[in-house]
N, C-alpha and C positions, 0 to 999 in steps of 0.2 A: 481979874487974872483969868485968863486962857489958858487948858490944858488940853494938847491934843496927843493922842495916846493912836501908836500906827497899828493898824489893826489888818494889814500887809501879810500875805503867807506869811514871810519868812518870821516876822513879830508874832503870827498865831500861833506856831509852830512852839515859840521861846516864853509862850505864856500871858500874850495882850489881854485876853479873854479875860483871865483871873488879873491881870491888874489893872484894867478898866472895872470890875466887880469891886476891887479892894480901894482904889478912890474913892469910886460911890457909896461905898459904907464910911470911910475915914472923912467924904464932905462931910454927910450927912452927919457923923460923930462928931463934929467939932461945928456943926449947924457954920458950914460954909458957902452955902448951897446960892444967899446972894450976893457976894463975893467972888466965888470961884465956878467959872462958866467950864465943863467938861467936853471933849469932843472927841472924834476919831476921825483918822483918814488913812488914806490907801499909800503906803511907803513913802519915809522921810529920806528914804537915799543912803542910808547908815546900817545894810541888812546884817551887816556883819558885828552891828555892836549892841545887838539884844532887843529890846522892846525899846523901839524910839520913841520917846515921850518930847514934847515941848510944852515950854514954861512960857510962856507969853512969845520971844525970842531966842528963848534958852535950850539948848539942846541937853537930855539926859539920859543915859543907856538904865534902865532900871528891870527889875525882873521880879515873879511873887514874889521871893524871898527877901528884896531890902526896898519893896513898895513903902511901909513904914519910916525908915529913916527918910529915903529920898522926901514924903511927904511932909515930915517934919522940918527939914533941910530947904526943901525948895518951895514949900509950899507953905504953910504955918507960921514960917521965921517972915516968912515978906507980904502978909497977908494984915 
């Protein structure tokens, strides 16, 4: 599984910083680490719907505050 986390002004601005930090503590917590490959890049096109994250294919608007569910949701349940 592929996580690409947009780390784009407008996503740094909305808090990429801290949920790139809080995956890599929640891989590392759940020792996901050869499972679940982490990445960044520069805008997924979507500036207006928060911190663009993808899921292998999957697009998800996430922000610090529900990095938790979404990982438990999008990450954990299919992992």
């Amino acid at each position: 599984m592929k996580i690409t986390v947009c780390i784009g002004s407008s996503c740094h601005l909305k808090g990429s910083r801290q949920v790139v930090e809080q995956l890599q503590e929640l891989i590392a917590k759940y020792e996901l680490g050869d499972k679940v490959e982490l990445g960044a890049t520069f805008c997924l096109g979507k500036c207006q719907q928060g911190v663009c994250v993808m899921v292998d294919e999957e697009f998800h608007s996430v922000s610090p505050d529900t990095v938790d569910t979404f990982f438990d949701e999008a990450v954990r349940a299919k992992v």
